[in-house]
C-alpha positions in Angstrom: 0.0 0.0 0.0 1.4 3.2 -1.1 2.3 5.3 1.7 1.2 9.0 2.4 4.8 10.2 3.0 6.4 8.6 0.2 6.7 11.2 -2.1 6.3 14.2 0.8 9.1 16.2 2.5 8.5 17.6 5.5 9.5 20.8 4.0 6.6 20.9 1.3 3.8 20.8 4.0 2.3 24.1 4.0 0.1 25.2 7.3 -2.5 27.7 7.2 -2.4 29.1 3.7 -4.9 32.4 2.7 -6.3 31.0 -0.5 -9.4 31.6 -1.7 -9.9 29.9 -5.0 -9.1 27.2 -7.3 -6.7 29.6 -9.2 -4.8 30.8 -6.3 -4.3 27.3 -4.8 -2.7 26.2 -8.3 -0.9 29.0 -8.4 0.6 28.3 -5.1 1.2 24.7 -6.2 3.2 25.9 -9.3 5.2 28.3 -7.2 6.1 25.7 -4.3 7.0 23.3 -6.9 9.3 25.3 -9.4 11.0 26.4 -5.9 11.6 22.6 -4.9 12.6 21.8 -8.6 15.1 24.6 -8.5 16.7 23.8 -5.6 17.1 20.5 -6.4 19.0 21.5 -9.2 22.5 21.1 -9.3 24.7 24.8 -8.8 26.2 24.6 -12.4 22.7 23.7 -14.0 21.8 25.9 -16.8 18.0 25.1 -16.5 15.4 27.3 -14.0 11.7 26.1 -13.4 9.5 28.9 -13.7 6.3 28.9 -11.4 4.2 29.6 -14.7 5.5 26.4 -16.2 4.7 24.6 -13.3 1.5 26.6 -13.2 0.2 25.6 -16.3 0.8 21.9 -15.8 -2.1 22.0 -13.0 -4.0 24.4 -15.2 -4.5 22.2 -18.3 -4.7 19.1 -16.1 -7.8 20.8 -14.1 -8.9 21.6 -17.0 -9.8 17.8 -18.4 -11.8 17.3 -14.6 -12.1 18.8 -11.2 -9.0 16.7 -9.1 -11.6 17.8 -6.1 -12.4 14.0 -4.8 -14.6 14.6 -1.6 -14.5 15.0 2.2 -12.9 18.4 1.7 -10.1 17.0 -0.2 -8.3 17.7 -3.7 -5.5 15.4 -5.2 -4.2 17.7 -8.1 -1.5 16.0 -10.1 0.7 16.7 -13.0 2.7 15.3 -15.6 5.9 17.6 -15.9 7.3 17.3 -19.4 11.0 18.1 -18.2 14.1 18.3 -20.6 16.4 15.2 -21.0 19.1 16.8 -18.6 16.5 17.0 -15.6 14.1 14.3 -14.7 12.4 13.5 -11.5 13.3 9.6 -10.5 10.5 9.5 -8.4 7.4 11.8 -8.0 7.0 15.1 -5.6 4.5 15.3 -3.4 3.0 19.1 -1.4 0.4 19.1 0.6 -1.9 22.2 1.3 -3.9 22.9 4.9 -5.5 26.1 4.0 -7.1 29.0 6.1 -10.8 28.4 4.9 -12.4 26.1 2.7 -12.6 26.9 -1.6 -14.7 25.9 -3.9 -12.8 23.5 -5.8 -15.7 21.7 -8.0 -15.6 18.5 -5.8 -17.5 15.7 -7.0 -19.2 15.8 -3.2 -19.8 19.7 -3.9 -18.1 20.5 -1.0 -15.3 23.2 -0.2 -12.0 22.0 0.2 -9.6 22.7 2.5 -6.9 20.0 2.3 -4.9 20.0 -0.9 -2.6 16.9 -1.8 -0.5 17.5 -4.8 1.7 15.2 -6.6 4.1 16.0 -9.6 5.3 12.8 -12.0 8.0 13.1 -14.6 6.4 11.5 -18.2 9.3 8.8 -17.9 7.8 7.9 -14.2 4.5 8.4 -14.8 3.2 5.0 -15.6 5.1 3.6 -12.9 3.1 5.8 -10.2 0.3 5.7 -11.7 -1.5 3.4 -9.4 -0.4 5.5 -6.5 -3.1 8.1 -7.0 -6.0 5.7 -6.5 -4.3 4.3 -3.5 -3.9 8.1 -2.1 -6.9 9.0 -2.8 -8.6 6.1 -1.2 -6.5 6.9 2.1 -7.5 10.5 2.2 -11.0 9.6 2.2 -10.6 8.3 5.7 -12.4 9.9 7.7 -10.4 9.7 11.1 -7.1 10.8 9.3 -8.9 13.6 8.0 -10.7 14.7 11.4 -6.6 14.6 12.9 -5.2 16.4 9.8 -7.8 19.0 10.0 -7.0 19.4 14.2 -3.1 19.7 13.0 -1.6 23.2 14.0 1.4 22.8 12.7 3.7 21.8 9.9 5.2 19.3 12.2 1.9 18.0 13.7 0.3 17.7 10.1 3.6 15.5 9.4 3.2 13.1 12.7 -0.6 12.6 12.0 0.4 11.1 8.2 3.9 9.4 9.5 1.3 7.8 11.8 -1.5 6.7 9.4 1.1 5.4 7.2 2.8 3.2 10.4 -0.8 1.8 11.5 -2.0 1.3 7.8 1.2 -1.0 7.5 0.9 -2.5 10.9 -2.7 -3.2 9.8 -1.6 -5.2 6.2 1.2 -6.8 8.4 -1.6 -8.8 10.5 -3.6 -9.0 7.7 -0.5 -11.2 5.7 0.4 -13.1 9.1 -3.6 -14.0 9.1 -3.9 -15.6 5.7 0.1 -17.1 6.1 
């Protein structure tokens, strides 16, 4: 089972963030993203992200269907056509607790006010592409929500997923020694 923490840094957990619409919270994905691209980048790298690049990626994605699942929740994800000389080897993962809930055009109609965003490179994509479903199925758990959405910190919103991901593996761990 794919874990929440996987593909997410500590670092790209964002806490309390005034957003008030679809736009905005893309916008803010495209940003964060080109910033952790960048840095990864090597020091004598000719290439630089641009926010507007990474922008757009969400943009034209959104624009095929709402990434809005339900329970308050949106899983927007990308496919990042990068150049031969930079490619992600596995995918990037932020994750958004905003100030107030958006309208997001959830399939559940309802305003959403956690944000789980992932980032594939084409060459990784069909690897991951299973991942999503499996994400998406965990952040439809209610309890996990209720804890996320209690969270008042970067560091608290961190434990409560490092913690879902240790019981949910603790709980497939029985389930194997059960049927062994």
């Amino acid at each position: 089972m794919m874990q929440l923490t996987t593909f997410l840094d500590i670092n790209n957990i964002y806490y309390n963030v005034p957003i008030s619409n679809k736009k905005q919270a893309l916008e803010f994905l495209g940003k964060a993203m080109a910033e952790i691209l960048n840095n990864s980048l090597s020091p004598t790298d000719k290439l630089c992200i641009h926010p507007a690049e990474c922008f757009s990626y969400f943009f034209k994605r959104e624009k095929l269907g709402s990434t809005g699942i339900n329970n308050g929740v949106a899983l927007p994800h990308a496919k990042l056509l990068m150049s031969q000389e930079f490619q992600l080897e596995k995918p990037i993962a932020i994750f958004l607790k905003l100030e107030a809930g958006i309208n997001f055009e959830s399939i559940d109609h309802k305003d959403v006010d956690i944000i789980y965003a992932i980032f594939f490179s084409e060459k990784i994509c069909v690897e991951y592409k299973d991942s999503l479903r499996e994400i998406a199925q965990q952040l439809s758990d209610k309890n996990l929500l209720k804890h996320l959405r209690a969270a008042l910190s970067r560091e608290e919103i961190w434990q409560v997923l490092s913690y879902y991901d240790y019981s949910v593996n603790k709980n497939l761990e029985s389930r194997n020694v059960m049927w062994n």
